[in-house]
DSSP file (Angstrom, degrees, kcal/mol; ACC not computed):
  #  RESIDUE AA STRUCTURE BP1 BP2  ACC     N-H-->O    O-->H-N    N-H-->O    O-->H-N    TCO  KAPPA ALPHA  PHI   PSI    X-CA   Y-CA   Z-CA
    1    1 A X              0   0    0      0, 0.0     3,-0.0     0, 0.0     0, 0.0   0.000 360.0 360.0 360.0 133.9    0.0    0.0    0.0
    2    2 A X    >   -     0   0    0      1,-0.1     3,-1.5     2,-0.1     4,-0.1  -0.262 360.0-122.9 -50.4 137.0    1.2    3.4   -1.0
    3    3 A X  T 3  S+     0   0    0      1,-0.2     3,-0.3     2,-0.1    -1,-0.1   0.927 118.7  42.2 -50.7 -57.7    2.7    5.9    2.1
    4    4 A X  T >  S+     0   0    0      1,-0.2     3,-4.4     2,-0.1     4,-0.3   0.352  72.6 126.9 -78.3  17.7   -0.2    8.6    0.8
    5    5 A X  G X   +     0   0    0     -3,-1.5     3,-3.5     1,-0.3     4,-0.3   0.807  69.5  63.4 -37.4 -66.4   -2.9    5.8    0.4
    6    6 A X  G 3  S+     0   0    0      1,-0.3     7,-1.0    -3,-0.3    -1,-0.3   0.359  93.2  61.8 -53.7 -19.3   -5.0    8.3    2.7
    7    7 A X  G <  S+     0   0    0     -3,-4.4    -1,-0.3     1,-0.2    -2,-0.2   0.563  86.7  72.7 -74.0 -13.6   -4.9   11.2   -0.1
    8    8 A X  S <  S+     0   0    0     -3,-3.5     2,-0.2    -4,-0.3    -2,-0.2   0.885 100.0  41.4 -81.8 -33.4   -6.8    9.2   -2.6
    9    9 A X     >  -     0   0    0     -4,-0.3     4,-1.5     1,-0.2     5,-0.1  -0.691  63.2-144.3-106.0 151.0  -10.2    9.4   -0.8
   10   10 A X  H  > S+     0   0    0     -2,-0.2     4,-1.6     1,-0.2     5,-0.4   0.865 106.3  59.2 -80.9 -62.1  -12.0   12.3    1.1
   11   11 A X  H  > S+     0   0    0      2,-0.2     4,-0.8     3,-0.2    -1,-0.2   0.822 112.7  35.0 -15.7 -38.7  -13.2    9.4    3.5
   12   12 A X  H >> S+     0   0    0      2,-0.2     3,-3.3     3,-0.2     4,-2.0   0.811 118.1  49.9-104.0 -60.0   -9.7    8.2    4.5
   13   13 A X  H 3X S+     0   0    0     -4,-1.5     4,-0.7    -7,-1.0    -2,-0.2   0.740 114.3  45.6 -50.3 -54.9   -8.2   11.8    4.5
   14   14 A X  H >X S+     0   0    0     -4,-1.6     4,-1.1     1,-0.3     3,-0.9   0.756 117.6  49.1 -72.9 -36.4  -11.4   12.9    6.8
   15   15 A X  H <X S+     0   0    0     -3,-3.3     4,-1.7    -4,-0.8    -1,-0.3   0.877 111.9  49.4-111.2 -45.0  -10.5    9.2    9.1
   16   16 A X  H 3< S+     0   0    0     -4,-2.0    -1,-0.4     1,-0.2    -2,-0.3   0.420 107.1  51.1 -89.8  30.7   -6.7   10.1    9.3
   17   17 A X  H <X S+     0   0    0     -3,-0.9     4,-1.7    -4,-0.7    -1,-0.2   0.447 112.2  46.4 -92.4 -19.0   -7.3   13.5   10.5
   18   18 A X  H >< S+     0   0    0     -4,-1.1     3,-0.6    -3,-0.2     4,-0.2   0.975 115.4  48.4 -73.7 -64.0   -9.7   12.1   13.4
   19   19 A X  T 3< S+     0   0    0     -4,-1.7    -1,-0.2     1,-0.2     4,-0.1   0.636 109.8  47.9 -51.7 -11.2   -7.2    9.7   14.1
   20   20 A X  T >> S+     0   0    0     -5,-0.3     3,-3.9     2,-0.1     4,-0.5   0.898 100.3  69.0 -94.1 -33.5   -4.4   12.2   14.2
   21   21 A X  G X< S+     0   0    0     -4,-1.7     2,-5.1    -3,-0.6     3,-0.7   0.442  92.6  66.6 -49.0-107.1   -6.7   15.0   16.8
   22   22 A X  G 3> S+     0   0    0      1,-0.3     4,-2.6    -4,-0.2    -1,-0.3   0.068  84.8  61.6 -76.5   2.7   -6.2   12.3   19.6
   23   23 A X  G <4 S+     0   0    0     -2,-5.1    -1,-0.3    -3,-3.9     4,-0.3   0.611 110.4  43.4 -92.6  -4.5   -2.5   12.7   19.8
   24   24 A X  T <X S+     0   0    0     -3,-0.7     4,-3.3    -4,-0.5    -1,-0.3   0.815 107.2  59.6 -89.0 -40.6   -3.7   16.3   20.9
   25   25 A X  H  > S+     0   0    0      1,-0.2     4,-0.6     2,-0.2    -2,-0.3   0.968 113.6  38.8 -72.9 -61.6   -6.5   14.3   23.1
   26   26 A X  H  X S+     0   0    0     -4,-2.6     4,-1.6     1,-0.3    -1,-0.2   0.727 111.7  53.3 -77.1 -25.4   -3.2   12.7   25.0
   27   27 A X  H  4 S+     0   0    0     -5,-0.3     4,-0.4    -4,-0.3     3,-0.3   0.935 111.2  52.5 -79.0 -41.8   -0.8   16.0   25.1
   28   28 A X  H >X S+     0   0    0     -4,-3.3     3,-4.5    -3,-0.2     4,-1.3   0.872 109.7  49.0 -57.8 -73.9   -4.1   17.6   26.8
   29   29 A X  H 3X S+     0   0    0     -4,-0.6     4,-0.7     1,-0.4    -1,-0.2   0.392 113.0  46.3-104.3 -44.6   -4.1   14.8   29.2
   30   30 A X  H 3X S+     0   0    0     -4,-1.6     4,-0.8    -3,-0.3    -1,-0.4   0.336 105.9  56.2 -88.2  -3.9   -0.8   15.2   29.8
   31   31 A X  H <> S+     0   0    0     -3,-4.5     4,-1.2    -4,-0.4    -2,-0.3   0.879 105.5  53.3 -78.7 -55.1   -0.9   18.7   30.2
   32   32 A X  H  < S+     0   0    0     -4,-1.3     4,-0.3     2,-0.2    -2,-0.2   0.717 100.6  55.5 -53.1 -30.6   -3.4   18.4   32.8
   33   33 A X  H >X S+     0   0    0     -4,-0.7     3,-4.6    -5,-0.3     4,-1.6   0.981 110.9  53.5 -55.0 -66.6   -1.4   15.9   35.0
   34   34 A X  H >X S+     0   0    0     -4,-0.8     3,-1.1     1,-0.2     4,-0.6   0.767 107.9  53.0 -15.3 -68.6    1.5   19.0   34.8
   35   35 A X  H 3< S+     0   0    0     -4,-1.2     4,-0.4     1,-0.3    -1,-0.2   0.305 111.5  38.4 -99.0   6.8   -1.0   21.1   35.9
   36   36 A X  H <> S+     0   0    0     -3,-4.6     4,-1.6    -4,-0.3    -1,-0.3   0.531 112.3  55.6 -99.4  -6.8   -1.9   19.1   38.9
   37   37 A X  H <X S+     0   0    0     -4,-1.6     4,-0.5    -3,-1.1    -2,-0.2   0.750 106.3  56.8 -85.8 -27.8    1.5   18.2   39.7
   38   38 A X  H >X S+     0   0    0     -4,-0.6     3,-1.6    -5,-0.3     4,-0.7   0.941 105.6  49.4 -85.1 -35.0    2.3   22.1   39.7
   39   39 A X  H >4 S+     0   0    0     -4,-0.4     3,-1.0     1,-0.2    -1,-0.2   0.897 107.0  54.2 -79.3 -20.5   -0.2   22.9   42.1
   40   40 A X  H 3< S+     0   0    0     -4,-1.6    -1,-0.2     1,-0.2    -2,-0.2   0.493 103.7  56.5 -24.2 -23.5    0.9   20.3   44.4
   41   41 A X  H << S-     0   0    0     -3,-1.6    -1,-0.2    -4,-0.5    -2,-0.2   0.514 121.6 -88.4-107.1  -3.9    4.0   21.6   44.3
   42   42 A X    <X  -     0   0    0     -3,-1.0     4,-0.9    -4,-0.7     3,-0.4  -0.518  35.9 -83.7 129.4 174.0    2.8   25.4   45.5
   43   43 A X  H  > S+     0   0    0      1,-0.2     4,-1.4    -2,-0.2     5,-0.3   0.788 124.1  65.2 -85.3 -15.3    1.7   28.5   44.2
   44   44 A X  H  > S+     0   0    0      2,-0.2     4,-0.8     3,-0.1    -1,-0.2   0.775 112.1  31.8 -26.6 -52.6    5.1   29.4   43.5
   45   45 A X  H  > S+     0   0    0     -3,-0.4     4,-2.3    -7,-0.3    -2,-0.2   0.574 120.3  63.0-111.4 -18.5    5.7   26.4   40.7
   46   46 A X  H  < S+     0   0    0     -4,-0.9     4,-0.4    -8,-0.3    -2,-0.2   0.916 107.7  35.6 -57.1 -59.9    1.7   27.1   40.0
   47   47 A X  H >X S+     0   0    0     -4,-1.4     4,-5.2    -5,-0.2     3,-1.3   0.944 113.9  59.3 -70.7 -36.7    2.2   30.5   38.9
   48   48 A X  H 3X S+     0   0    0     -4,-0.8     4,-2.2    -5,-0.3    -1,-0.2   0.999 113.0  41.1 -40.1 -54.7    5.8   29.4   37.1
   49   49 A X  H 3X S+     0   0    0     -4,-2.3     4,-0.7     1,-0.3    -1,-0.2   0.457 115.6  55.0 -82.2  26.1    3.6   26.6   34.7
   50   50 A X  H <> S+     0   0    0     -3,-1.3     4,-0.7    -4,-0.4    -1,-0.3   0.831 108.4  46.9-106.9 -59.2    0.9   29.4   34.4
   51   51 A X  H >< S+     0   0    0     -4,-5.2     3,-3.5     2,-0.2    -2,-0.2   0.881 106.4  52.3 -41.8 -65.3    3.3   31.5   33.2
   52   52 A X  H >< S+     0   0    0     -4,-2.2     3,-2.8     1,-0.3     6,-0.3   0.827 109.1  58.0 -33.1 -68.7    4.9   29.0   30.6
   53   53 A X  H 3< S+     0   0    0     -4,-0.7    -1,-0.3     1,-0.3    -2,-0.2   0.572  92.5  59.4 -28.1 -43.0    1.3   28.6   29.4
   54   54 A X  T << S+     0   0    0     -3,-3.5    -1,-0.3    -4,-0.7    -2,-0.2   0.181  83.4 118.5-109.2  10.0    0.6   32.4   28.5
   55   55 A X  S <> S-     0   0    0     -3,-2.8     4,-5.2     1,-0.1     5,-0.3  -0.480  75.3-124.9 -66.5 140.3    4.1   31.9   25.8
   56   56 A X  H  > S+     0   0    0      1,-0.2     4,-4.4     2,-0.2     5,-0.3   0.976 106.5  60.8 -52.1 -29.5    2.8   32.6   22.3
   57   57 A X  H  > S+     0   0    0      1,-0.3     4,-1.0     2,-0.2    -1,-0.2   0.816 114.7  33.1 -75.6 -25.3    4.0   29.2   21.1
   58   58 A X  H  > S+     0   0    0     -6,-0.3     4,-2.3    -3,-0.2    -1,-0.3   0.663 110.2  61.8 -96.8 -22.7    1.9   27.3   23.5
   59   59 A X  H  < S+     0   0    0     -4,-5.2    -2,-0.2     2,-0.1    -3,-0.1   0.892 112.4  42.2 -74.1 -11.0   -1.0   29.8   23.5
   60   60 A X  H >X S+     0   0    0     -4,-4.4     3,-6.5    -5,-0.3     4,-1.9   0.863 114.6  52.2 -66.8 -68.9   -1.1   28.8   19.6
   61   61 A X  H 3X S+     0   0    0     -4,-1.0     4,-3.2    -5,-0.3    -2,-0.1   0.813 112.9  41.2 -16.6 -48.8   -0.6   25.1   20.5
   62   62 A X  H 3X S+     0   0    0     -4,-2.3     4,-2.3     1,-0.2    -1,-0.3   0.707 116.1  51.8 -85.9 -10.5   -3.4   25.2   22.8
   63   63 A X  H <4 S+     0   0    0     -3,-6.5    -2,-0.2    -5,-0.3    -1,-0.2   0.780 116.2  41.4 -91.3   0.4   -5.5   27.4   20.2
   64   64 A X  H  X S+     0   0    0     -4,-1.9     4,-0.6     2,-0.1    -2,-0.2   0.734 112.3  54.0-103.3 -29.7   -4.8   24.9   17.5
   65   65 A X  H >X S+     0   0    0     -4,-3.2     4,-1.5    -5,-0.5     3,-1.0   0.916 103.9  55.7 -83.1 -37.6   -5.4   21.9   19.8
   66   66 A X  H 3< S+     0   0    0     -4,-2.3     4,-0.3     2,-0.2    -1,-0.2   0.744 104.3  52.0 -65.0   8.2   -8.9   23.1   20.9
   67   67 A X  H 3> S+     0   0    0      2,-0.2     4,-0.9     1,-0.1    -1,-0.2   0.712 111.7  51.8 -86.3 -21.3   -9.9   23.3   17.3
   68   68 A X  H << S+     0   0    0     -3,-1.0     4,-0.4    -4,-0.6    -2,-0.2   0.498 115.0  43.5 -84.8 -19.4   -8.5   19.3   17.1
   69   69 A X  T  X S+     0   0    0     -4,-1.5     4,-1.1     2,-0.2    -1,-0.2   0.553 108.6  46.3-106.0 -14.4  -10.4   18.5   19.8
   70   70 A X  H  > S+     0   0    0     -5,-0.3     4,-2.9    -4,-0.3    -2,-0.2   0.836 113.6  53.7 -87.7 -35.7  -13.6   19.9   19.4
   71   71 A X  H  X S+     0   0    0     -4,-0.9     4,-1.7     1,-0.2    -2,-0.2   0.918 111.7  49.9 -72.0 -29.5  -13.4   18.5   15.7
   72   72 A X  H  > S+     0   0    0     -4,-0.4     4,-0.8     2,-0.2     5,-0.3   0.957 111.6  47.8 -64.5 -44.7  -12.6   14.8   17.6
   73   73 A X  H >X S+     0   0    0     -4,-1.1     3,-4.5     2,-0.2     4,-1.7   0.971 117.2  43.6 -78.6 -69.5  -15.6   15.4   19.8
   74   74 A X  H 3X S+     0   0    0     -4,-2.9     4,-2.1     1,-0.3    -2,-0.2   0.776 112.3  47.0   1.6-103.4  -17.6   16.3   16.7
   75   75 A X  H 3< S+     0   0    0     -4,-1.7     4,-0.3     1,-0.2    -1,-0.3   0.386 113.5  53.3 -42.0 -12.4  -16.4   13.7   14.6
   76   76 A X  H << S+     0   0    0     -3,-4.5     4,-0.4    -4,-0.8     3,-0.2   0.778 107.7  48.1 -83.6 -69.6  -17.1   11.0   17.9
   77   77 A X  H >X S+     0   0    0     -4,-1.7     3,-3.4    -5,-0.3     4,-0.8   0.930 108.5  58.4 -30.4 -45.4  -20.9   12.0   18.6
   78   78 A X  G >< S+     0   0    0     -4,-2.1     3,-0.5     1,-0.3     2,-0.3   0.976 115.3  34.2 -61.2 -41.9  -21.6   11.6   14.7
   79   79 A X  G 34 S+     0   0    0     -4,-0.3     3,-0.3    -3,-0.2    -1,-0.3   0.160  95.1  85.4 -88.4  23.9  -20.4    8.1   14.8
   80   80 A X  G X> S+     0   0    0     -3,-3.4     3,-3.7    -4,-0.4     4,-1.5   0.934  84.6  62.0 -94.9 -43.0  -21.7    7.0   18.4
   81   81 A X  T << S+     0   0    0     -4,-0.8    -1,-0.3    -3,-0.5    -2,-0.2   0.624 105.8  48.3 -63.0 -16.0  -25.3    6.1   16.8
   82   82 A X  T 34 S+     0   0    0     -3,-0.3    -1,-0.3    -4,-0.2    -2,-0.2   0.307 116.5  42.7 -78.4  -1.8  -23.0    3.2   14.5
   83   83 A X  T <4 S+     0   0    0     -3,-3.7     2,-0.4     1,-0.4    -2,-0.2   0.749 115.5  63.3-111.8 -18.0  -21.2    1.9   17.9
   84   84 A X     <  -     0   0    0     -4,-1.5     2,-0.5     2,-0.0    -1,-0.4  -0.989  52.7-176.6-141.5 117.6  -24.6    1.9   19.9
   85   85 A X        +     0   0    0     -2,-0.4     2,-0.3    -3,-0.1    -4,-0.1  -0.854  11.2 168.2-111.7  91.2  -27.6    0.4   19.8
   86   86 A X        -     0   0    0     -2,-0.5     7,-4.9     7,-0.3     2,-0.6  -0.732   6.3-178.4-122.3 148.5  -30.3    1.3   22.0
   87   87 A X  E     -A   92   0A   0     -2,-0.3     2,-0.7     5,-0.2     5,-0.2  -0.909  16.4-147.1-141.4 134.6  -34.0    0.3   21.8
   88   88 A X  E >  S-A   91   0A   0      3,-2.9     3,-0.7    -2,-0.6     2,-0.2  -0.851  74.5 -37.5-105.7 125.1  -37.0    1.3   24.2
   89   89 A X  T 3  S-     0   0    0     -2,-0.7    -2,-0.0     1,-0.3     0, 0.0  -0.546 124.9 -24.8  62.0-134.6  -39.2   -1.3   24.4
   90   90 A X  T 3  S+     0   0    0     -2,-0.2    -1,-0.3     2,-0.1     2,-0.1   0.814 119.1  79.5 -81.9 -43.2  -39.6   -3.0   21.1
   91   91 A X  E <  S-A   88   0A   0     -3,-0.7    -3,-2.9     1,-0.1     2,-0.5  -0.328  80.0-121.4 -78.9 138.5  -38.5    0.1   18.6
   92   92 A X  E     -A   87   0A   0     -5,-0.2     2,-0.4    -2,-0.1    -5,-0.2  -0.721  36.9-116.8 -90.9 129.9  -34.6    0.9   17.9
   93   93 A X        -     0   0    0     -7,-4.9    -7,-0.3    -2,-0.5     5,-0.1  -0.613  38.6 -97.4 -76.7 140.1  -34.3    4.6   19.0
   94   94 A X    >>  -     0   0    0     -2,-0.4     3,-4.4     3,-0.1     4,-1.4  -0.142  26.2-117.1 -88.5 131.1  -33.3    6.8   15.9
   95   95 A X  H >> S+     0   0    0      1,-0.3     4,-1.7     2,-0.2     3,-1.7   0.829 115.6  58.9 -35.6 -79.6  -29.4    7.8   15.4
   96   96 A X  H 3> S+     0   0    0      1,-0.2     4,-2.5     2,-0.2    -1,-0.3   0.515 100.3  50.3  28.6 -81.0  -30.5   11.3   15.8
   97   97 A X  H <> S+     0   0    0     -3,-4.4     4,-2.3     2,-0.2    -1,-0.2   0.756 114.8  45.6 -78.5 -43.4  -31.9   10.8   19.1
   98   98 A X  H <X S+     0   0    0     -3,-1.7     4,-1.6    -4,-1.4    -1,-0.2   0.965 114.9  40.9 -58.5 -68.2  -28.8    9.2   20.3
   99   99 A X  H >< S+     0   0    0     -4,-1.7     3,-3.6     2,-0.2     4,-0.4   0.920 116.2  54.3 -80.8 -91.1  -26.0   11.5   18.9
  100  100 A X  H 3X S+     0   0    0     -4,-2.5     4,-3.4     1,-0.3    -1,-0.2   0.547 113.9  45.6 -23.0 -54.3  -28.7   15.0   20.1
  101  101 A X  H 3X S+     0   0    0     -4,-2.3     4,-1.7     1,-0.2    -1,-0.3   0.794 112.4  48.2 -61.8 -27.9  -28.7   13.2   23.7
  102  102 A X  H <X S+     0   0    0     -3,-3.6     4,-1.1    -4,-1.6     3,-0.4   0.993 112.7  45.7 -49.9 -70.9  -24.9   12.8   23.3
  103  103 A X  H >> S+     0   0    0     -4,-0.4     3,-4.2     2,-0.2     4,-1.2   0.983 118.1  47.5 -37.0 -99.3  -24.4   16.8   22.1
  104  104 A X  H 3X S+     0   0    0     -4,-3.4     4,-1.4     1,-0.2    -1,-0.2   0.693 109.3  50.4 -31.7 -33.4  -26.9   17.9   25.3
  105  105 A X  H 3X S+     0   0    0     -4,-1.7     4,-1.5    -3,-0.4    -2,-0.2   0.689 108.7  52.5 -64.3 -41.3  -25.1   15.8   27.5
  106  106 A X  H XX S+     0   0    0     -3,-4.2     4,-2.2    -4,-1.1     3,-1.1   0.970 111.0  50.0 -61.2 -77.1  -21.9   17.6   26.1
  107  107 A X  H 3X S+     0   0    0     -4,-1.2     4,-1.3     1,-0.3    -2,-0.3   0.698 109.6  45.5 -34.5 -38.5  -23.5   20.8   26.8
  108  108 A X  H 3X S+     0   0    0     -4,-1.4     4,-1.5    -5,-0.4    -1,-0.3   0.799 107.7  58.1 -98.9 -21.2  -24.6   20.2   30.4
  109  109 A X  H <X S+     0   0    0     -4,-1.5     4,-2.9    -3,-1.1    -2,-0.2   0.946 114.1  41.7 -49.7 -67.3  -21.2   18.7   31.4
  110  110 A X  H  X S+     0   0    0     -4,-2.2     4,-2.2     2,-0.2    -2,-0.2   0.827 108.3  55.1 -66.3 -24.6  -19.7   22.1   30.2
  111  111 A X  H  < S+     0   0    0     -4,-1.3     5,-0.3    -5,-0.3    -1,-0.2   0.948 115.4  40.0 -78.7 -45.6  -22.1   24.3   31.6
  112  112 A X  H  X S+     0   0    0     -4,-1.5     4,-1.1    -5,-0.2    -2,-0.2   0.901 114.2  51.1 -57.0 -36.3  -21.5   22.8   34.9
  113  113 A X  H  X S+     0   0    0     -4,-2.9     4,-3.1     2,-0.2     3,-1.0   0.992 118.4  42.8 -53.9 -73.0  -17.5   22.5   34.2
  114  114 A X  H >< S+     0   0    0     -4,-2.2     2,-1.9     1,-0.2     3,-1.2   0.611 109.4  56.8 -52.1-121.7  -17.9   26.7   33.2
  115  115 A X  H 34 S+     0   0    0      1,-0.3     3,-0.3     2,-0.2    -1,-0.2   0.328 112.9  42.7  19.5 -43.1  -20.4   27.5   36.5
  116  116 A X  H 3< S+     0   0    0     -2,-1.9     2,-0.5    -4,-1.1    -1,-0.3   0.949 121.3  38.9 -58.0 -66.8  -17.4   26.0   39.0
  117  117 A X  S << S+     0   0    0     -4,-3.1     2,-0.5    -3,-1.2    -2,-0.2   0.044  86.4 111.7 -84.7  34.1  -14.5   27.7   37.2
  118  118 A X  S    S-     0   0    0     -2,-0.5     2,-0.3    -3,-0.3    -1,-0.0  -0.864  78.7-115.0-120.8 120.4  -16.3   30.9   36.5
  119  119 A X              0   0    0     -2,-0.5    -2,-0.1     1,-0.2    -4,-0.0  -0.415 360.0 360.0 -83.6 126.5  -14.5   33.8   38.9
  120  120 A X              0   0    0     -2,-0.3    -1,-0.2     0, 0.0    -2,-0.0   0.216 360.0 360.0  12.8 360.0  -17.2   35.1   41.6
């Protein structure tokens, strides 16, 4: 198989760019560990990785990985109604209905997330 198989279709180019957003999914993950390990460590080494954070070259990073991640969250919901199959009572409930509840669910997770970290 050709090294650019993935250029010949929009279908595989559109499947390796979801697959490439999670290596942004794992560098957030691992950002977030940092950023509990720096406040463990004081507000002194807190304020240090705070700092480090507000450099242009990670405030692009981070403005280029939430655009990779939101398109990964995107690109999950549409495909949950193919991984999941739920049926109430006799009838299978419509992809739609599945992937909307997903999406709202997204939403109330963040509004609650936003509503903690949202300063007084």
């Amino acid at each position: 198989m050709p090294f650019w198989w993935w250029l010949q279709k929009r279908v595989y180019f559109n499947f390796i760019l979801r697959e490439l957003t999670c290596v942004f999914v794992g560098v957030f993950a691992v950002l977030t560990l940092l950023q509990i390990q720096a406040l463990a460590n004081g507000p002194d080494a807190y304020a240090e990785f705070i700092n480090r954070l507000r450099t242009p070259g990670l405030i692009l990073f981070n403005s280029v990985g939430l655009a990779a991640l939101l398109l990964h969250a995107v690109t999950w919901f549409k495909a949950v109604p193919t991984t999941i199959t739920v049926r109430f009572r006799e009838t299978r409930v419509p992809d739609h209905v599945i992937a909307g509840l997903h999406y709202v669910g997204w939403m109330v997770v963040s509004a609650v997330v936003a509503w903690f970290l949202w300063p007084s």
